[in-house]
C-alpha positions, -999 to +999 in steps of 0.1 A: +483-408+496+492-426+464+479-421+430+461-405+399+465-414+364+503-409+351+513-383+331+542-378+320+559-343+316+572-339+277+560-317+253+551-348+232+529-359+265+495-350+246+506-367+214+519-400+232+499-406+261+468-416+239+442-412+270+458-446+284+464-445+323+498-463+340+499-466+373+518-444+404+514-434+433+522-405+458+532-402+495+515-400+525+510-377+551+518-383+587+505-372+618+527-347+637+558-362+658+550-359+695+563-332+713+583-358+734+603-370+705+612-336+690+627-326+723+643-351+725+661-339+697+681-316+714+680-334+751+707-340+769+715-384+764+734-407+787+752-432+767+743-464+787+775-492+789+774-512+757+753-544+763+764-580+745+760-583+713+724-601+707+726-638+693+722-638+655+681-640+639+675-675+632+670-678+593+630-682+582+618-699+551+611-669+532+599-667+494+614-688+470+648-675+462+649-681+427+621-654+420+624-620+401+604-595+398+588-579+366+597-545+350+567-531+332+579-517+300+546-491+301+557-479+338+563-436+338+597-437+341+596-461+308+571-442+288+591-407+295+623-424+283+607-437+248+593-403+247+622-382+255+653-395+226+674-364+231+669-356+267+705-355+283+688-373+312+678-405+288+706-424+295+710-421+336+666-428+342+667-463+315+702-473+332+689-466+369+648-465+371+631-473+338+650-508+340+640-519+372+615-540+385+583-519+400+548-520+416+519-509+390+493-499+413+451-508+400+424-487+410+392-469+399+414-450+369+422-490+357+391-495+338+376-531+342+395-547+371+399-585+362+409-580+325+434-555+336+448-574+365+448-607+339+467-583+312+492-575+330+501-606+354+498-626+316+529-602+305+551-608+339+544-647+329+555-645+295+587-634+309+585-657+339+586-629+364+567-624+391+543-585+390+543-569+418+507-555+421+488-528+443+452-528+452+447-494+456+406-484+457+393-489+491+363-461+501+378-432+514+413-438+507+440-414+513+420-402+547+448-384+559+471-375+530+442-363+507+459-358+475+450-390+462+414-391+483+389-408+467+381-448+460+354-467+452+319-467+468+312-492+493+289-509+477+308-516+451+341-524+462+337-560+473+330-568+438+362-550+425+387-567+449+366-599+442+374-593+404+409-578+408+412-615+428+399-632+403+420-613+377+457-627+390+440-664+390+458-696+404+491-677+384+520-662+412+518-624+419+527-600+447+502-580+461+504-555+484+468-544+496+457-506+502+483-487+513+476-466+542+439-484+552+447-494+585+472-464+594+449-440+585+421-444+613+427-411+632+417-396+603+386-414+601+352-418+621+348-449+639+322-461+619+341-454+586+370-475+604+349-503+611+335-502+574+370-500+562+383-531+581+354-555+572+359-549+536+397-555+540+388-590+561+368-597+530+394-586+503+420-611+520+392-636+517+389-629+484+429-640+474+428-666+500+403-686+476+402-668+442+444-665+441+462-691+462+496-688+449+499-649+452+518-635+480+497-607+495+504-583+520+481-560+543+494-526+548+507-519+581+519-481+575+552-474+585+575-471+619+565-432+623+528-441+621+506-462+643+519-476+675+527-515+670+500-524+696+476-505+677+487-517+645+487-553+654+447-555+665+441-539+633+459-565+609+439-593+630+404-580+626+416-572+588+422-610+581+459-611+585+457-649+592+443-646+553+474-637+537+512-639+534+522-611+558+523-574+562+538-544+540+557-514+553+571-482+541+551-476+508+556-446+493+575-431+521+610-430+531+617-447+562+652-469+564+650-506+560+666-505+597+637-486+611+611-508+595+630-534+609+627-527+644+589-515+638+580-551+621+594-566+653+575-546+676+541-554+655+554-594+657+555-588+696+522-575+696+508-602+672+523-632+692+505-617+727+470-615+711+474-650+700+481-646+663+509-658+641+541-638+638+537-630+600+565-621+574+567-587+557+581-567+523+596-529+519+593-502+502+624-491+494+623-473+465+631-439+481+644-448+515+682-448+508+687-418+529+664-422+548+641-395+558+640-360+568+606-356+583+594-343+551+569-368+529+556-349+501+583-348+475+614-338+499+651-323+487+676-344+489+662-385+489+681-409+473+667-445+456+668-475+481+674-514+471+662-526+442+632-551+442+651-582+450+640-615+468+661-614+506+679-644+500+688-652+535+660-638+557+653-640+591+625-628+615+643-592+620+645-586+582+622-580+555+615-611+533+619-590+500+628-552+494+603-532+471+598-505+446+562-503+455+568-464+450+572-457+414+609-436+419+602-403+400+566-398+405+555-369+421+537-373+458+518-342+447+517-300+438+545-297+471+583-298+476+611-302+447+578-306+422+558-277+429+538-277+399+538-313+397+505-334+405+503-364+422+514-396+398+529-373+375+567-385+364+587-359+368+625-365+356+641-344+378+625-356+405+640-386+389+674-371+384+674-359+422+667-394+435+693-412+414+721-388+423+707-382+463+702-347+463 
């Protein structure tokens, strides 16, 4: 799915980077639409009378509505604008990307997990933001996608998410936790799947004790993924009653609307196994036209919401939109950025998503 190290493409990229890593991420791939739904592309459709309009979504107590969110001043989009003076482009990626708040993503290219995770929530605090964080290193990540395959071993990833835990402290965060884990089974073994959701009940564990004022979110995938029902048992055996709520869309390009309707079909399904309806965040970095069936850096995307608190939230709405995606950098060697690896910024990639082309 997600991520490598960053690198950003400038010919003073050798010269600046300095062997440090930033984070990123890349898209995901997604099983095949069924042959149902793409016939029913071009199926005939009776247009039902129009019902009543439905009552209004009772307003929830969402997060508090005073918070913003952190800009990292090292993200790619940031780095390739201090690099890059007398690029023409400058101007349009600091005025629309490099200035706005965005996930950094932590896995095995972060180095020692606690001191990083404690680095960088320390700088959101200074500036009395909120990071938005990604715990992105679970064993055999990517399953399905494959261009950012990889992870830690088993053994050894409780003790990362225990320390990556540990890192964010009693301070307030964001975290949305692995991306793709529990959307990626049918790529997986059944074993491997069972593996996978143990160490994620443990990881929510983990924040529970170690970081009880951070707002973490499981993964859930996204609307064109895993069915709700299926879905739903997987975010209770991974200790959904552990954390804040659920996280949809990352690194994909599904409308808020869509995500939406899919979050309320996975609260259905929670409430009839007995569990909690739970709040949930978006990605909407890349979503503002939605999507064209394409996930690997598609033509013609545009940049979604800004990361922003929802203000007035209710259950059928997200209780914060998301850059989780880092706008700009590349979902891998495929698309618009042929050429381009996975995490690499690319500014016309950039350019493309600013202007919706």
């Amino acid at each position: 799915m997600k991520r490598r190290t960053t690198v950003i493409i400038s010919a003073a990229t050798a010269l600046a980077i300095g062997g440090a890593v930033t984070q990123s991420l890349v898209g995901h791939a997604e099983p095949a639409a069924p042959a149902a739904a793409v016939a029913g592309k071009t199926s005939v459709t009776t247009v039902a009378p129009a019902a009543e309009a439905a009552p209004a979504a009772a307003a929830v107590k969402g997060l508090p509505k005073t918070m913003t969110f952190y800009a990292d001043p090292k993200s790619g989009p940031a780095t390739w604008v201090a690099q890059n003076a007398g690029d023409s482009r400058k101007a349009t990626i600091k005025a629309k990307l490099s200035s706005k708040p965005s996930a950094k993503w932590f896995g095995n290219w972060s180095g020692s997990i606690r001191p990083a995770v404690n680095t960088y929530v320390s700088a959101a605090a200074k500036k009395k933001k909120t990071p938005i964080l990604v715990a992105y290193n679970i064993p055999g990540r990517d399953a399905c996608g494959g261009h950012s395959s990889g992870g830690t071993a088993v053994s050894e990833y409780r003790t990362w998410i225990k320390s990556f835990a540990n890192g964010v402290g009693k301070r307030r965060a964001l975290v949305v936790l692995e991306p793709d884990s529990l959307a990626d089974f049918q790529c997986m073994s059944t074993a491997d799947a069972t593996t996978r959701t143990k160490l994620l009940s443990y990881a929510t564990e983990q924040f529970k004790k170690s970081a009880p004022n951070a707002y973490v979110y499981l993964d859930a995938g996204n609307s064109n993924w895993a069915s709700a029902q299926d879905m739903s048992g997987r975010l209770v055996k991974a200790g959904l009653k552990n954390v804040r709520g659920f996280s949809l869309n990352v690194s994909n390009y599904r409308t808020t609307a869509q995500e939406n309707a899919y979050a309320a079909k996975v609260n259905a399904e929670l409430r009839k196994r007995g569990a909690k309806a739970k709040p949930y965040v978006v990605d909407t970095s890349r979503n503002g036209n939605g999507s064209n069936g394409e996930w690997c850096n598609p033509a013609g995307r545009k940049l979604g919401a800004v990361s922003q608190v929802n203000k007035k939230p209710t259950a059928k709405t997200p209780e914060a939109r998301l850059w989780i995606k880092t706008p700009g950098e590349s979902d891998g060697n495929c698309g618009i950025a042929s050429g381009t690896a996975a995490g690499v910024f690319d500014p016309q990639i950039a350019v493309s998503l600013i202007k919706g082309q």
